[in-house]
KEBAGU-463397 format. One line per 4 residues: number of its first residue (from 0); for each residue y, x, z of C-alpha. Coordinates in steps of 0.1 Angstrom, whole numbers, plus 5000, padded with zeros to 4 digits. Example, Ala and Ser with C-alpha at 12.3 -4.5 7.8 and 13.67 -1.06 7.14 Angstrom:
<atoms>
0) 4955 5123 5078 | 4989 5137 5071
</atoms>
This chain:
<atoms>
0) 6311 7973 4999 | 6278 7980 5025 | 6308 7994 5050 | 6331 7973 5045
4) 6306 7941 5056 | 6292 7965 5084 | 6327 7968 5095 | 6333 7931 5094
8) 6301 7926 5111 | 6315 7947 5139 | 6342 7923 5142 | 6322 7893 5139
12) 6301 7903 5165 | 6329 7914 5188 | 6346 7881 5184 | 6314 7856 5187
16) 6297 7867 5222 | 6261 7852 5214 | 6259 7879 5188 | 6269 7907 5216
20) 6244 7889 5239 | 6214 7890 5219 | 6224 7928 5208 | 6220 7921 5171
24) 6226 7953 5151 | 6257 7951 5129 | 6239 7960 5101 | 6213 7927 5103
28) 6249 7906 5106 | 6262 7924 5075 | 6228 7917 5056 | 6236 7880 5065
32) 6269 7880 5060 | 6265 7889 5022 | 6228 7870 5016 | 6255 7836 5025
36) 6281 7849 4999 | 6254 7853 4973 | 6237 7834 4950 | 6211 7819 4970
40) 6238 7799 4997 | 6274 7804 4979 | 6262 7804 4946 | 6241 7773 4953
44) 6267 7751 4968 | 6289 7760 4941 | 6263 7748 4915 | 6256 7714 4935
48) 6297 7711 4933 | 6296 7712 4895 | 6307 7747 4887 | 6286 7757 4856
52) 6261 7784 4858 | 6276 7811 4841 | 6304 7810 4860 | 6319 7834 4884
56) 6310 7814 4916 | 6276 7803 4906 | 6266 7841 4915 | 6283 7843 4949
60) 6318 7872 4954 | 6293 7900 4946 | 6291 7910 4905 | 6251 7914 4891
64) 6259 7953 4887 | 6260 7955 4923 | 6236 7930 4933 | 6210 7951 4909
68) 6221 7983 4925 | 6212 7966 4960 | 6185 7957 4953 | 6169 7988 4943
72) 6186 8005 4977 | 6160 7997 5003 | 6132 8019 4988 | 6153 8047 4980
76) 6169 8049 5020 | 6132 8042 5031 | 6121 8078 5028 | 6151 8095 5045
80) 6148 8074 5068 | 6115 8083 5079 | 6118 8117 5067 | 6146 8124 5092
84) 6120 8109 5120 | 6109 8139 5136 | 6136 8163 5120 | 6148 8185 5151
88) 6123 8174 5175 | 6107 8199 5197 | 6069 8187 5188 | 6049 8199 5214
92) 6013 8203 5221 | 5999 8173 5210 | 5968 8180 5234 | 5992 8179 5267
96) 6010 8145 5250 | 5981 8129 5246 | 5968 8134 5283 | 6006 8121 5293
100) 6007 8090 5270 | 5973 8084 5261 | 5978 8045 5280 | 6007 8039 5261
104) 5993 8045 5228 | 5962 8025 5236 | 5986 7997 5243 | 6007 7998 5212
108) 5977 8004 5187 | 5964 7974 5205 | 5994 7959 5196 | 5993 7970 5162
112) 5954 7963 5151 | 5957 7930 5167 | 5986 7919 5144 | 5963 7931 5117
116) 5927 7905 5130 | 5947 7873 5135 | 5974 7879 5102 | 5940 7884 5085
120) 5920 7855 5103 | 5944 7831 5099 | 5955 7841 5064 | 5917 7833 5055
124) 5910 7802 5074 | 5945 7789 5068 | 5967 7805 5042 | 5947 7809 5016
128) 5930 7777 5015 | 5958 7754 5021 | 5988 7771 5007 | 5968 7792 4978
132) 5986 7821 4989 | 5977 7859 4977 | 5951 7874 5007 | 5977 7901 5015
136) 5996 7879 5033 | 5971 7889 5060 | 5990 7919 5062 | 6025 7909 5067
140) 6029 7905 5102 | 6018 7941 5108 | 6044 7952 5081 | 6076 7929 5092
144) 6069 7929 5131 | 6060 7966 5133 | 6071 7981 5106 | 6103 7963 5109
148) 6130 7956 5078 | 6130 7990 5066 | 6089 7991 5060 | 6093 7954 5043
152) 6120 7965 5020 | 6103 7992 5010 | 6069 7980 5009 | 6084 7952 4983
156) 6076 7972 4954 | 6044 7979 4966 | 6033 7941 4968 | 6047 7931 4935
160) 6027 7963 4920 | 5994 7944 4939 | 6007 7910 4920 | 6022 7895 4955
164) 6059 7898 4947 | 6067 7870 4968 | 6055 7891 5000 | 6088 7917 5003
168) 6107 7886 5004 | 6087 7870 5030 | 6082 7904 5049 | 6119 7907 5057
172) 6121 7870 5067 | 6094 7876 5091 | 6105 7909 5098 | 6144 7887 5108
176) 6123 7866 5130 | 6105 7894 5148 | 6137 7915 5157 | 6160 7881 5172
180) 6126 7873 5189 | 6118 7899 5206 | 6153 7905 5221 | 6156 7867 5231
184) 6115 7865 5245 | 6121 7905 5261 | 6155 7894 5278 | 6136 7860 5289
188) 6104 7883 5300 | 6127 7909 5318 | 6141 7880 5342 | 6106 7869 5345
192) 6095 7900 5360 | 6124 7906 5384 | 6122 7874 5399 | 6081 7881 5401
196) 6084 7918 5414 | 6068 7934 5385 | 6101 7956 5376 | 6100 7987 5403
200) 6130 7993 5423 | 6122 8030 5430 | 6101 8052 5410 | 6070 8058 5422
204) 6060 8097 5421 | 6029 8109 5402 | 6016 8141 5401 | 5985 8143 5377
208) 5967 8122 5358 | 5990 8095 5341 | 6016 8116 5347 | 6050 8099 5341
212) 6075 8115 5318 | 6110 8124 5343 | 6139 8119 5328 | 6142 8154 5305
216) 6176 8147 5284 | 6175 8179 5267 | 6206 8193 5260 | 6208 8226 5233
220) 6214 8258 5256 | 6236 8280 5250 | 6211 8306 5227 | 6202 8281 5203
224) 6238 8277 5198 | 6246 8311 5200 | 6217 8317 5171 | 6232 8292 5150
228) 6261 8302 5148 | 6253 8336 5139 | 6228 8320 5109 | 6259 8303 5096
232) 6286 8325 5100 | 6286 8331 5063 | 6277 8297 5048 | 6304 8281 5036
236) 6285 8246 5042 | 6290 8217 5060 | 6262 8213 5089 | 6262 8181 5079
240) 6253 8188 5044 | 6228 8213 5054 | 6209 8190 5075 | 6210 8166 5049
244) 6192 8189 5026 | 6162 8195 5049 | 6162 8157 5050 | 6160 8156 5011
248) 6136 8188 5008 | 6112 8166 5036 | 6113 8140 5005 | 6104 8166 4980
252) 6073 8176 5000 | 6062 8139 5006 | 6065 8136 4969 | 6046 8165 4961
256) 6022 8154 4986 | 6012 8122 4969 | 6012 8138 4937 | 5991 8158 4948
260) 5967 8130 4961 | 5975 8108 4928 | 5961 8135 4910 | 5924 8144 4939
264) 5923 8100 4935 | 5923 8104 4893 | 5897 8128 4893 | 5873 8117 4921
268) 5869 8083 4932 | 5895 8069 4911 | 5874 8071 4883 | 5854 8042 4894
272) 5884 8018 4893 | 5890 8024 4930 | 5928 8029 4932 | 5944 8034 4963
276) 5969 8063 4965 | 5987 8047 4934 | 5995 8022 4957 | 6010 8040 4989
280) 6048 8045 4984 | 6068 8074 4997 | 6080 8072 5032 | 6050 8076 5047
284) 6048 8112 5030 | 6081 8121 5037 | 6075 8114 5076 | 6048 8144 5065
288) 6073 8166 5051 | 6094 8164 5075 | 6069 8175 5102 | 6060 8201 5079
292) 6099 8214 5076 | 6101 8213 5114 | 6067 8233 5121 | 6077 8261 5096
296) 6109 8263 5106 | 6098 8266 5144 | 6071 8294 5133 | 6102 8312 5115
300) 6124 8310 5139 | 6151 8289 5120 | 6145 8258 5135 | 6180 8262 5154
304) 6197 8251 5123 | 6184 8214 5117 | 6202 8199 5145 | 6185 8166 5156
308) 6217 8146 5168 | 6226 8149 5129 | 6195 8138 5119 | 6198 8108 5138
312) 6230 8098 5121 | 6216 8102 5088 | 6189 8084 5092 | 6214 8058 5111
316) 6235 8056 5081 | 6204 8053 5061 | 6186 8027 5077 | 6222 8003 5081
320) 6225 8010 5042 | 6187 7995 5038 | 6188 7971 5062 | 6223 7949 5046
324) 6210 7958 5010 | 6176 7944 5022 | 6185 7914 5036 | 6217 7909 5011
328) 6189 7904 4985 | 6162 7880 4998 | 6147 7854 4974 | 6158 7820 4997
332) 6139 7801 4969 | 6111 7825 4973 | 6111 7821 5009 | 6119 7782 5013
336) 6087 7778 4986 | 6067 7799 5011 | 6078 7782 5043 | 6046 7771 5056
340) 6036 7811 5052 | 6066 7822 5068 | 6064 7799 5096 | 6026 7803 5107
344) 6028 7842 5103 | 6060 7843 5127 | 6045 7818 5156 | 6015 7832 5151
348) 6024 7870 5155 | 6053 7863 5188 | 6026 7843 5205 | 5999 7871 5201
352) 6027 7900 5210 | 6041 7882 5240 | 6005 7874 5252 | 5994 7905 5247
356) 6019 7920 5268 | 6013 7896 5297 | 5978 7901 5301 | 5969 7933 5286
360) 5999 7958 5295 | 5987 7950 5336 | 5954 7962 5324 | 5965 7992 5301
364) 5989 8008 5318 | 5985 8021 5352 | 6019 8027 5364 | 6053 8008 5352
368) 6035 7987 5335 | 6064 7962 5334 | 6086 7990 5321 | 6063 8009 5299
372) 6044 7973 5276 | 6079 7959 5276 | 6092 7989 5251 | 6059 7985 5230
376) 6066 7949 5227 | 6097 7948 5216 | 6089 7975 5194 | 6059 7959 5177
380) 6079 7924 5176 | 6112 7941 5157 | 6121 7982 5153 | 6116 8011 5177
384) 6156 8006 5190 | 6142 7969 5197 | 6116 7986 5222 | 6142 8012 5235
388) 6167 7985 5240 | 6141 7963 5266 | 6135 7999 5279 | 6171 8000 5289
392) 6171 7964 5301 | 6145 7969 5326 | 6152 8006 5337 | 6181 8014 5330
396) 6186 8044 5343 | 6154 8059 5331 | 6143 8065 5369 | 6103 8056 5354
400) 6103 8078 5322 | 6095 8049 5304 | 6115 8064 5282 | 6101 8096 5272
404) 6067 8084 5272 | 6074 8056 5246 | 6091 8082 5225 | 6063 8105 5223
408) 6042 8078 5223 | 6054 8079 5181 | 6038 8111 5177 | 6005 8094 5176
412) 6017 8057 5163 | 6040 8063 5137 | 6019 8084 5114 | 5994 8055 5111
416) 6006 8020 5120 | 6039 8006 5121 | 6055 8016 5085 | 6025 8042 5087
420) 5995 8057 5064 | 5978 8024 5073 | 6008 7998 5068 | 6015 8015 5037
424) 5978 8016 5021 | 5968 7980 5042 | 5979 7952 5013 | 5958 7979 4986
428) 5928 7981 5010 | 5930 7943 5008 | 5927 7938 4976 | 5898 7969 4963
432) 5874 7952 4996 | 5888 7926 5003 | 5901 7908 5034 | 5864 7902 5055
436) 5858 7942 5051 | 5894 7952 5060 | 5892 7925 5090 | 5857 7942 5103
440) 5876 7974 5101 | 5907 7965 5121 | 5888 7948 5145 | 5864 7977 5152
444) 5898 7997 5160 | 5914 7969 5179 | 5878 7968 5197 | 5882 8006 5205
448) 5913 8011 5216 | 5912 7981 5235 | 5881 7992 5251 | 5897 8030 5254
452) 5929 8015 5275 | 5908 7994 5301 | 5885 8022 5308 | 5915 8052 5308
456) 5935 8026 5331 | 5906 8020 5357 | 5902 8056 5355 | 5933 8070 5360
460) 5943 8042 5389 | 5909 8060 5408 | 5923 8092 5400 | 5961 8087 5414
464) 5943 8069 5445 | 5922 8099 5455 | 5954 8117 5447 | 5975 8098 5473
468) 5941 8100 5497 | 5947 8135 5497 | 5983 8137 5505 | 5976 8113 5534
472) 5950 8138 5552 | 5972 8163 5542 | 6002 8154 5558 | 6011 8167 5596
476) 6012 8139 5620 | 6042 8144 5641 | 6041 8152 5679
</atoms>
């Protein structure tokens, strides 16, 4: 049924050309489609018509068997999602990223901590006093906006566990809001900076420093296919099916992982009544194991067989199944009793993400800034295709490696922040010390990495000038 409504979706949008404009995946369209046939819309209109409430309509098309199996989806395609993450990826020497994107991560931690301070400021000056609402709401911007639908669906569990069981609900609303947001404010802030000059025409060339990324589409050569082939010759598998398995084996070693920290936290500090692990789920660890496959399959020289293009579909197919199941099961009642939540959180959290990315990405990033903040905000305002997708909007044809350096960018993002160690263990950290402790914490890292991208930036612009300096003096003068 999931394909079928994707596949309807398709032709929805095909047919109705505001939903090709605003490059809404078919998978949110789907979600919609079957949250309206449900219950909550279909099943409500047939109540108010008289049918009775046992009766066929009064539940939407969709039988409770399914509906129950749908709703237990999201957090089961969660972790291969993010265990497929860096599946096939050539991880390289995170010393020589870090000296190439060190700006860009500055910019989208900034991003990050910040949704963090004013989700937890206003959530004490104005959540919880007016609306009585549980202090983790703090949180939820951080989790819909940069974690996106498939952190809030499987985060949902989580929250009810933490006695907040109307926060999945309102996570996936506000994680809705962030994703049509920040394609309709990136496609008005990408005509704002052609017609102000910000968008470079020609790509400027850098040599050290910030150096940019070049467009370095790696294609596999011809040994790597040559040694796979070999490998397989007698496997009578599918290399679809075998990819899949390191995908589920990446699973395994995240769950092995946080049994193995459930069990450090039940004999150490958990003890004391401090309980944190208990409350972190899955994905996070899986992103871990997956890592962990890749690395040891580099160091045995087998890494030829996990083919990354298939790990992108899987975790394509898993992340379309998560995202309808998701948003076929949101609580409207839950969400239209919360409205005042759900409306502060997602004004406040666009307004801080499209200011931040006005006034801080100049400051940041020293070259493509335009380019290289507009892929962080859309990523921190929806998913990381939201952020590729103003990428391709503004450079289309990858001449800043924009790209590249947003991707790798992930390498020191992703583990933390944004469906992260941090998002994952944030509404927990919340409740064991409360929100005044966890807001002095993420503004000291909102302090520092704010502080860390002004200073890299005004260093590195020094640097590149010198740079160009010498290239000038350098240069013949013709005769």
């Amino acid at each position: 049924m999931v394909g079928i409504l994707i596949l309807v979706a398709r032709f929805i949008k095909y047919k109705v050309r505001i939903l090709e404009i605003l490059y809404l995946p078919e998978s949110i369209i789907a979600g919609a489609i079957a949250l309206l046939l449900g219950p909550g819309v279909l099943g409500a209109i047939a109540l108010a018509a008289g049918a009775e409430s046992g009766s066929y309509w009064a539940n939407g098309i969709f039988p409770e068997t399914m509906r129950t199996v749908w709703s237990q989806s999201p957090g089961v395609f969660i972790n291969i999602v993010f265990a497929a993450l860096f599946l096939g990826e050539t991880i390289p020497n995170p010393r020589d990223i870090w000296r190439k994107t060190a700006p860009q991560v500055a910019f989208g931690q900034t991003l990050a901590w910040g949704q963090y301070v004013i989700g937890i400021l206003v959530a004490m000056f104005i959540l919880v006093p007016i609306f009585k609402v549980n202090p983790i709401a703090g949180a939820l911007i951080e989790i819909g906006f940069e974690g996106g639908h498939g952190t809030a669906a499987g985060m949902a569990d989580t929250l009810a566990q933490l006695d907040f069981p109307e926060g999945g609900d309102l996570a996936l609303g506000i994680a809705t809001v962030g994703i049509v947001s920040g394609i309709l404010f990136g496609t008005a802030l990408a005509h704002w900076g052609r017609q102000k000059g910000y968008i470079q025409t020609s790509p400027t060339t850098v040599s050290g420093g910030d150096a940019q990324f070049q467009e370095t589409a790696e294609r596999e050569d011809h040994a790597t296919i040559q040694r796979r082939s070999i490998l397989m010759r007698n496997l009578l598998i599918d290399p679809l099916s075998l990819n899949f398995g390191f995908t589920g084996l990446a699973v395994v070693i995240g769950w092995l992982i946080l049994q193995l920290l459930t069990g450090i936290e039940s004999i150490t500090w958990g003890r004391g009544g401090l309980e944190l692990i208990g409350a972190i789920p899955l994905f996070p660890m899986a992103l871990i194991g997956g890592i962990i496959i890749q690395v040891v399959m580099k160091r045995l020289d087998l890494d030829c067989l996990i083919i990354r293009r298939l790990q992108e579909r899987i975790a394509g197919v898993a992340l379309d199944v998560l995202v309808v199941t998701a948003l076929a099961t949101i609580n409207l009642a839950v969400l239209g009793a919360n409205i005042g939540v759900f409306l502060t959180l997602s004004i406040v959290g666009i307004t801080w993400n499209v200011i931040a990315f006005i006034y801080l990405a100049p400051r940041i990033l020293p070259v493509y800034w335009f380019e290289r903040g507009i892929g962080d905000m859309g990523q921190s305002m929806g998913v990381t295709a939201t952020g590729i997708l103003l990428i391709r909007m503004v450079d289309g044809e990858n001449r800043t490696g924009a790209f590249e350096s947003f991707a790798y960018k992930q390498l020191f993002f992703e583990p933390i922040v944004g469906g992260g160690l941090f998002t994952a263990a944030a509404p927990a950290l919340i409740v064991q010390f409360g929100s005044i402790s966890i807001l002095f914490l993420t503004a000291g890292l909102l302090a520092f990495w704010l502080i860390f991208g002004l200073i890299n930036c005004q260093r590195t612009k020094k640097q590149l000038a010198e740079e160009d300096t010498t290239t000038s003096s350098q240069t013949p003068v013709m005769r």
